[in-house]
matplotlib code that plots the C-alpha trace (Angstrom):
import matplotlib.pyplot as plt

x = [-3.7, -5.7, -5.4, -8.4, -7.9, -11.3, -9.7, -7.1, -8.3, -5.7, -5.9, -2.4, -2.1, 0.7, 1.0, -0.2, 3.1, 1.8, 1.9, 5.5, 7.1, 5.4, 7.4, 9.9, 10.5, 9.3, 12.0, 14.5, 13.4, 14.7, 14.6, 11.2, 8.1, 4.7, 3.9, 5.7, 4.9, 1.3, 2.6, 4.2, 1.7, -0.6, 1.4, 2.2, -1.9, -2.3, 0.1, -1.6, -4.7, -4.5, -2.4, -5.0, -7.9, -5.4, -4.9, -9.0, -10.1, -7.3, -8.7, -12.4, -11.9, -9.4, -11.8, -11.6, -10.8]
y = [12.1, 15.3, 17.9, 20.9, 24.0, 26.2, 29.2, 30.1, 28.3, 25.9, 22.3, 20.4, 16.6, 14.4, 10.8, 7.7, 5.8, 3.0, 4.6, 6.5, 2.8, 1.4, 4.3, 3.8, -0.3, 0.3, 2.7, 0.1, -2.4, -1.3, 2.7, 2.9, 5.5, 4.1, 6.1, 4.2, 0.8, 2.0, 2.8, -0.4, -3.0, -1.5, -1.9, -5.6, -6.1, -5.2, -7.3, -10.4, -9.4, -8.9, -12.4, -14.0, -12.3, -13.4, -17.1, -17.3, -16.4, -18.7, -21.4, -21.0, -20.5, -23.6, -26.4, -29.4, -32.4]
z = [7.2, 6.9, 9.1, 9.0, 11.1, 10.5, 12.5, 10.6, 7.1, 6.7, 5.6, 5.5, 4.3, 5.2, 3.3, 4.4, 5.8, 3.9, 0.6, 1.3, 2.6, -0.8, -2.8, -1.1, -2.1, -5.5, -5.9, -4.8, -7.7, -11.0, -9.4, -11.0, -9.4, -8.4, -11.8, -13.8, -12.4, -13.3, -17.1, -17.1, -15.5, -17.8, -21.3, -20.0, -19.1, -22.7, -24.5, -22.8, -23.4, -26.4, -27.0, -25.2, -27.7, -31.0, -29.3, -28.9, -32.1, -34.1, -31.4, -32.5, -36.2, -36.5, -38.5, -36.1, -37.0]

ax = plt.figure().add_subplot(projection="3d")
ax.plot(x, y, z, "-o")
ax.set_aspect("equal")
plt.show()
């Protein structure tokens, strides 16, 4: 939540419970930051990919018999 006060020029912002209670349990499982589940999702999305790109091209240039 954001909270603007135009008189005296101050703008504080508090987060979301929702995102604190997410820290919170990700911290719990393997003591890992929201950060570094981002680092890791992302290094895991790119392995498959990337098996998934290697498996489609041996698929397509296998001669069929």
């Amino acid at each position: 939540m954001i909270s603007i006060d135009f008189n005296n020029g101050i703008v504080q912002a508090t987060p979301v419970a929702g995102a604190a209670a997410t820290d919170a349990v990700s911290r719990l499982v393997l003591g890992m930051t929201l950060n570094e589940w981002f680092y890791v999702s992302a290094i895991l999305y790119t392995f498959v990919m990337t098996g998934l790109a290697v498996y489609k091209a041996i698929k397509e240039n296998n001669p069929k018999e």
